[in-house]
C-alpha atoms as one frame of an Amber mdcrd trajectory, in Angstrom:
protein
  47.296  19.406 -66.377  50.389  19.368 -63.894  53.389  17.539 -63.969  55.256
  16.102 -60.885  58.082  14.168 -61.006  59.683  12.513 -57.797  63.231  12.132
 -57.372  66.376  10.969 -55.468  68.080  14.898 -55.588  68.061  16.922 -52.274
  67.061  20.489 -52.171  66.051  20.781 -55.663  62.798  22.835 -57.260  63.066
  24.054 -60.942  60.668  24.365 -63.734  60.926  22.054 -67.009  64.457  20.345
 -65.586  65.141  17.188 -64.637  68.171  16.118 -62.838  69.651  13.021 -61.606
  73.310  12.744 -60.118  73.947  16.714 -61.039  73.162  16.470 -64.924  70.697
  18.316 -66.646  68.294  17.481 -68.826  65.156  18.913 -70.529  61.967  17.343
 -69.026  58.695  18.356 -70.011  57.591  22.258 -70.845  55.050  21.937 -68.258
  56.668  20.893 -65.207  56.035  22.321 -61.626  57.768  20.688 -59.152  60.566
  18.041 -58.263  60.482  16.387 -54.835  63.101  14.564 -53.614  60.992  12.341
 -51.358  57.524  10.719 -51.527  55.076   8.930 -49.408  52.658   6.415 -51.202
  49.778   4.926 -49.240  48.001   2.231 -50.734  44.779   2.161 -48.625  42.524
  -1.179 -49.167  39.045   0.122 -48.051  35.352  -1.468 -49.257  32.291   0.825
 -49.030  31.049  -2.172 -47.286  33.002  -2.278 -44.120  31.722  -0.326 -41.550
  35.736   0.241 -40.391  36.560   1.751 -43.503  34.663   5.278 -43.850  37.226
   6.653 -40.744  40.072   5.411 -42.556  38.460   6.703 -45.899  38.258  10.215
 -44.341  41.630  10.310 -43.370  43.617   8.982 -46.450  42.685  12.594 -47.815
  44.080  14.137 -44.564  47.148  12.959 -44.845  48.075  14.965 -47.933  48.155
  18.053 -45.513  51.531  16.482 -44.096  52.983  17.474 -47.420  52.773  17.773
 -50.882  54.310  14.667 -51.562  52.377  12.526 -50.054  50.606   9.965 -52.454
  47.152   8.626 -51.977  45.118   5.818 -53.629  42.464   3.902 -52.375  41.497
   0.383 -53.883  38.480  -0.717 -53.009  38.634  -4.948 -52.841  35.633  -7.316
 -53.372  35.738 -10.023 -50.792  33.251  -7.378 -48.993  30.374  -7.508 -52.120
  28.854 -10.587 -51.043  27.933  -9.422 -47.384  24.831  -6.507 -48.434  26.485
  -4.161 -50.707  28.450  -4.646 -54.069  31.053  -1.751 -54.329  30.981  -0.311
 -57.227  34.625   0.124 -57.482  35.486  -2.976 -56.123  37.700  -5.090 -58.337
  39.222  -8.448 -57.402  42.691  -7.385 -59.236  42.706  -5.092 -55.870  41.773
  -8.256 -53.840  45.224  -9.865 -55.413  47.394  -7.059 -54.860  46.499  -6.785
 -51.000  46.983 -10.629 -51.150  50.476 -10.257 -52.350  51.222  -7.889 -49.382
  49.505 -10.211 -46.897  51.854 -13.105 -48.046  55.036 -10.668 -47.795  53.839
  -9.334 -44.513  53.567 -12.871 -43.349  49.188 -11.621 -42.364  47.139 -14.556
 -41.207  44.624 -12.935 -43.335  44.024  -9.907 -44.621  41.602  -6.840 -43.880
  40.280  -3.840 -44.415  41.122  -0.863 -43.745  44.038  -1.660 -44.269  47.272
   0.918 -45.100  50.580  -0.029 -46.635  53.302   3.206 -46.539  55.775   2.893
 -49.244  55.607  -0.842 -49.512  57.426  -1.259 -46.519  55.193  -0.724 -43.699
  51.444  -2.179 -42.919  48.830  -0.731 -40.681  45.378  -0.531 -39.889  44.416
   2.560 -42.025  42.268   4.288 -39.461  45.094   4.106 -36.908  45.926   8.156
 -37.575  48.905   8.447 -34.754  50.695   5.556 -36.473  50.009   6.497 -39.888
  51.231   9.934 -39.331  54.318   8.816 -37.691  55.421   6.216 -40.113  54.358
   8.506 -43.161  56.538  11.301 -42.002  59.371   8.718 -42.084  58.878   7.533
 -45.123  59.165  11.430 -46.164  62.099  11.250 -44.382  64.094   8.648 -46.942
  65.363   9.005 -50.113  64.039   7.781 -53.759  66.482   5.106 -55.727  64.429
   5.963 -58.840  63.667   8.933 -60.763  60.469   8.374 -62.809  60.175  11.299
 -65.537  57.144  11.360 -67.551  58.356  12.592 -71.405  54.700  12.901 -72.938
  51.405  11.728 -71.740  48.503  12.375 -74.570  44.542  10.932 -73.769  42.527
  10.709 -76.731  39.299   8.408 -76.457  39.300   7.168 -73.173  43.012   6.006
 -73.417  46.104   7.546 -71.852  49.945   7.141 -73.766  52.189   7.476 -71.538
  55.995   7.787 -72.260  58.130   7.464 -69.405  61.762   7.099 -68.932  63.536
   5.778 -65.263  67.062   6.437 -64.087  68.364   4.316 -60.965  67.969   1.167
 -59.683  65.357   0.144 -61.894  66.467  -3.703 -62.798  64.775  -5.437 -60.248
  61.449  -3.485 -60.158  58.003  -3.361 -61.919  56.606   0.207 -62.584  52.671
   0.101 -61.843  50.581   2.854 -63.243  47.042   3.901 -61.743  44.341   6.240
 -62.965  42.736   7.913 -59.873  39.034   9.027 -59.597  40.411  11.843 -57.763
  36.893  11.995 -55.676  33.841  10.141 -55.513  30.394   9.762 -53.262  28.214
   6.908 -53.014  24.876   7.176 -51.393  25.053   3.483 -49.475  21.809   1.648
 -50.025  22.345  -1.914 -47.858  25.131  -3.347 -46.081  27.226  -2.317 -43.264
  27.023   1.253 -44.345  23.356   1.268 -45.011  22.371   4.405 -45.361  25.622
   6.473 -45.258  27.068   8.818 -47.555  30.353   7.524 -48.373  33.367   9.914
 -49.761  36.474   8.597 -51.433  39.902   9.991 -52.774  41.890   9.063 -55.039
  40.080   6.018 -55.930  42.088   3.291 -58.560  40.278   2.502 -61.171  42.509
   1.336 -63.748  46.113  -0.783 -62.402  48.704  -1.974 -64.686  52.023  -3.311
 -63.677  55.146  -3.347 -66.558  58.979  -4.932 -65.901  60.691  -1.582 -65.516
  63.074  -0.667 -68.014  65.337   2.444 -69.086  62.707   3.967 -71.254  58.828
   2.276 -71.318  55.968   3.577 -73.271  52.494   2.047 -72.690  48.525   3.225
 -72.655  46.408   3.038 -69.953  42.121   3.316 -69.696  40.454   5.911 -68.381
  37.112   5.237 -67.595  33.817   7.198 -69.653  32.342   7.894 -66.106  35.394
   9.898 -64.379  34.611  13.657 -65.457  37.023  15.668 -67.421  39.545  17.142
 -64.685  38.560  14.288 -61.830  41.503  12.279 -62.942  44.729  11.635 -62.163
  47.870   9.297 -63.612  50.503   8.057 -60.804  53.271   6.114 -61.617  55.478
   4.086 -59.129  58.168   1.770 -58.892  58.274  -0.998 -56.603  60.958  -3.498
 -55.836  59.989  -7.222 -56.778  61.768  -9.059 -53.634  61.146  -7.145 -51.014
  58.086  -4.884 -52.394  59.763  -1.664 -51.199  58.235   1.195 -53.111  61.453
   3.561 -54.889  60.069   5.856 -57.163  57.093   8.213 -57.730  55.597  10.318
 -60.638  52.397  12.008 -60.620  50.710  13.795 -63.712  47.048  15.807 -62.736
């Protein structure tokens, strides 16, 4: 398993270091790679909506931009009652793309829809914009560092110990486990008939009041095979629901 910790320190790539404001600390034995800038794209997609497959398709695209660009892809249920139920479909999904509809100021929302960093909403198939406003995102600098100290599964449970340095107060840290791909075979609905890809699919979300040092455990499914998983921890801002901080262990 990698390590990949994202943080607010220009021009920096080491192996097991950590460092915030130029001091040095030991991080974990297995670490690859710091960044000092992220992208995360929250894409809110349904198997089925007959707009979402495009926007599906290119949600693992965008990771060619850079390394440090972020993908997950919740799939929402207001879409299961119209000819297909998702299976990944979960209405805790459905609440989060509610919160961003209310802070967006959406008549309603939609899918597919995109949000960059917490800051910026789009329709997700829309690549020109998307590739425009994630290469700005790249462009600004982390307020958090998120380094992950252990991380341990043992029977379909992840511990996680984390610590954050920054400006932390005022933000939640979410955690995600990530069926890093999936295929559905699309029996009725919109998509009837399709084969359907995903990345990065979310199918456990918790949310915790950030703090200086946080240790929790998160579920990892008994269907995700060993290897088709991935942890990503972020930070987000609870006024204005800007997105600060980024860790991903695969």
């Amino acid at each position: 398993m990698k390590w990949f910790t994202i943080l607010a320190f220009s021009g920096l790539t080491a192996f097991g270091i950590v460092m915030w404001n130029g001091h040095a600390s030991q991080g974990p034995s297995n670490a690859k790679e710091l960044f000092d800038s992220f992208a995360v794209l929250e894409l809110f997609t349904s198997e089925g909506c007959s707009s979402c497959p495009p926007a599906d398709r290119l949600l693992s695209q965008f990771t060619s931009l850079s390394p440090n660009v972020i993908p997950l892809s919740f799939h929402v249920d207001y879409w299961d009652r119209l000819g297909w139920k998702d299976r990944f479909s979960n209405s805790q999904f459905t609440d989060r793309q509610r919160l961003y509809g209310q802070h967006f100021r959406l008549q309603s929302i939609y899918t597919p829809q995109l949000i960059i960093n917490g800051g910026v909403e789009l329709v997700g198939s829309n690549k020109t914009a998307a590739e425009t406003d994630i290469k700005k995102s790249l462009s600004e600098k982390p307020t958090i560092a998120i380094t992950l100290d252990d991380v341990q599964k043992d029977k379909g449970k992840v511990s996680v110990e984390c610590h954050l340095q920054g400006e932390w107060k005022n933000c939640d840290l979410l955690a995600a486990i990530v069926q890093k791909h999936a295929e559905t075979n699309v029996k009725a609905g919109e998509n009837h008939g399709a084969k359907l890809s995903h990345t990065n699919v979310v199918r456990t979300f918790i949310g915790l009041p950030a703090s200086e040092k946080i240790k929790f455990e998160i579920e990892v499914p008994d269907d995700i095979a060993t290897g088709n998983w991935q942890l990503i921890l972020y930070a987000q801002q609870r006024d204005n629901l800007r997105i600060t901080g980024a860790a991903v262990y695969d």
